[in-house]
N, C-alpha and C positions, 0 to 999 in steps of 0.2 A: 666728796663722794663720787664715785664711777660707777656706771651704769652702764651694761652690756646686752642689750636681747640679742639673745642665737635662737632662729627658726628651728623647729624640729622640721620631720618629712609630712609631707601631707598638707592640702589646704582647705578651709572650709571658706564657701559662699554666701555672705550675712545680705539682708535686705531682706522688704517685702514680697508677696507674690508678682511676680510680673511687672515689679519693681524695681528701679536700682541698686545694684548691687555693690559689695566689697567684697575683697577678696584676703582672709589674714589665716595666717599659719593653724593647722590641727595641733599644734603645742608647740612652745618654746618655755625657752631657759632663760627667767631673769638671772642675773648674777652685780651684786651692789658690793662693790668692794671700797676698800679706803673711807669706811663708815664707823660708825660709834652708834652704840657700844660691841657690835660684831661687822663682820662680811657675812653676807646671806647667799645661797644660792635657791631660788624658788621655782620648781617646774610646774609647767601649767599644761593640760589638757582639755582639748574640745569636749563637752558635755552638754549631749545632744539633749538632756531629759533639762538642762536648765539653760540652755542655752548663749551657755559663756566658756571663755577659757576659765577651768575651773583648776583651781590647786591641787594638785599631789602630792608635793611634797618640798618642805622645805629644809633646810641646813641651812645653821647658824653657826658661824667657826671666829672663839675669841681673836680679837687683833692681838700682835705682839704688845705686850707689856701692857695689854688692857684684863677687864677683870673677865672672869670664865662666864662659859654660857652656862645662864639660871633663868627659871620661867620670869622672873620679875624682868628682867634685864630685857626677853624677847618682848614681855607683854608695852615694855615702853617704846617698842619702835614700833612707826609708822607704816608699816609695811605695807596694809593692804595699797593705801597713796599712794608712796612707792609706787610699787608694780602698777597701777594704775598710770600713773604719769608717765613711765616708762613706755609704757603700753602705745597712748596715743600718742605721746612722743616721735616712738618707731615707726608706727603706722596710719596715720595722720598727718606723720610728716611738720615740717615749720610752719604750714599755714595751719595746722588746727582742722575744729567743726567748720572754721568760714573758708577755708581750701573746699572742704567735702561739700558746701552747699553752694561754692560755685562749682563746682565741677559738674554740679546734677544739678544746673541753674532751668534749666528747659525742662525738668521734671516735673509731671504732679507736686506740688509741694506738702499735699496731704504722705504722697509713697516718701519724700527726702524726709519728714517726719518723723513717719517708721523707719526709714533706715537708720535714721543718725540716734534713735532709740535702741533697735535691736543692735547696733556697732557699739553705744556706753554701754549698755547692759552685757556683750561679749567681751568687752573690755574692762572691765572690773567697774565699772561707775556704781557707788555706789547709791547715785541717784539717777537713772539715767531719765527719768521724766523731767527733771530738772535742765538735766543737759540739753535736751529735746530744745528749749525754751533760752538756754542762755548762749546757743550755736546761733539763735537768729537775733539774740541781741536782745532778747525780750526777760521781761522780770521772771525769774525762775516760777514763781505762782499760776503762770501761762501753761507750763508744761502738762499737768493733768488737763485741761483741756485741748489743747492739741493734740495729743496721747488718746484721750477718748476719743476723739473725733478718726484716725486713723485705725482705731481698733473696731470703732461702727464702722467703717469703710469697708471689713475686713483683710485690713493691713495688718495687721496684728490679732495674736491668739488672742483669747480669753483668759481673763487672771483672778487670781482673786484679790478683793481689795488689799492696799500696800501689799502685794507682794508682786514681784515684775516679775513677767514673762517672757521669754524670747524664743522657745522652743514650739 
């Protein structure tokens, strides 16, 4: 499998208020080629109202001498992962969540919290309170409370239960 992000134009600013920040593209273009049972192309757009790169649109194009694209066929690949692992791959770089929490090592650790919350949740995580908790090495179970604790801080919006917010 090959894995490609291309930046589109535009950047947005992830982090808390008056917090550390990141800085990742207003849209890019996954493209996963040399895969089974398609190549995919998936673009993603900044969506302020939920505060992630959120999907547009995807294309799925059969491999030579493999079988045509069918909703069964898409529904078995992995994709949201995919694009996820792509994600902080590209932009996260080789060292990961522990790159991002030394780099804001002198930070509030309540604000590097929220960031590395609202950064999984802009980055497709689909848990990103989870993430919150296994970037510091800690038992995923950690995550809603360190999450609630930065969201009393007001580091973070208001949500409503199980559903994450980052806008």
């Amino acid at each position: 499998m090959h894995i490609v992000v291309t930046p589109g134009r535009g950047r947005i600013t992830i982090g808390p208020p008056a917090g550390p920040t990141e800085t990742i593209p207003a849209s890019v273009t996954v493209t996963v080629t040399d895969s089974f049972p398609y190549d995919v192309e998936a673009r993603l757009e900044w969506s302020p109202t939920v505060g992630k790169l959120a999907v547009r649109k995807v294309c799925c194009t059969a491999v030579p001498g493999g079988d045509d694209v069918s909703p069964t066929g898409i529904a078995r690949m992995a994709l949201r992962d995919t694009i996820q692992v792509a994600l902080e791959t590209e932009y996260l770089g080789g060292t990961g969540w522990s790159g991002l929490l030394d780099k804001h090592r002198d930070r509030d650790p309540l604000a590097v919290d929220a960031l590395i919350y609202l950064l999984a949740l802009a980055l497709q995580s689909p848990k990103p309170t989870a993430t919150v908790a296994l970037a510091r090495g800690l038992s995923a179970a950690s995550g809603p409370k360190r999450v609630l604790a930065a969201r009393k801080a007001g580091l973070l919006p208001e949500t409503e239960p199980g559903k994450p917010a980052g806008a």
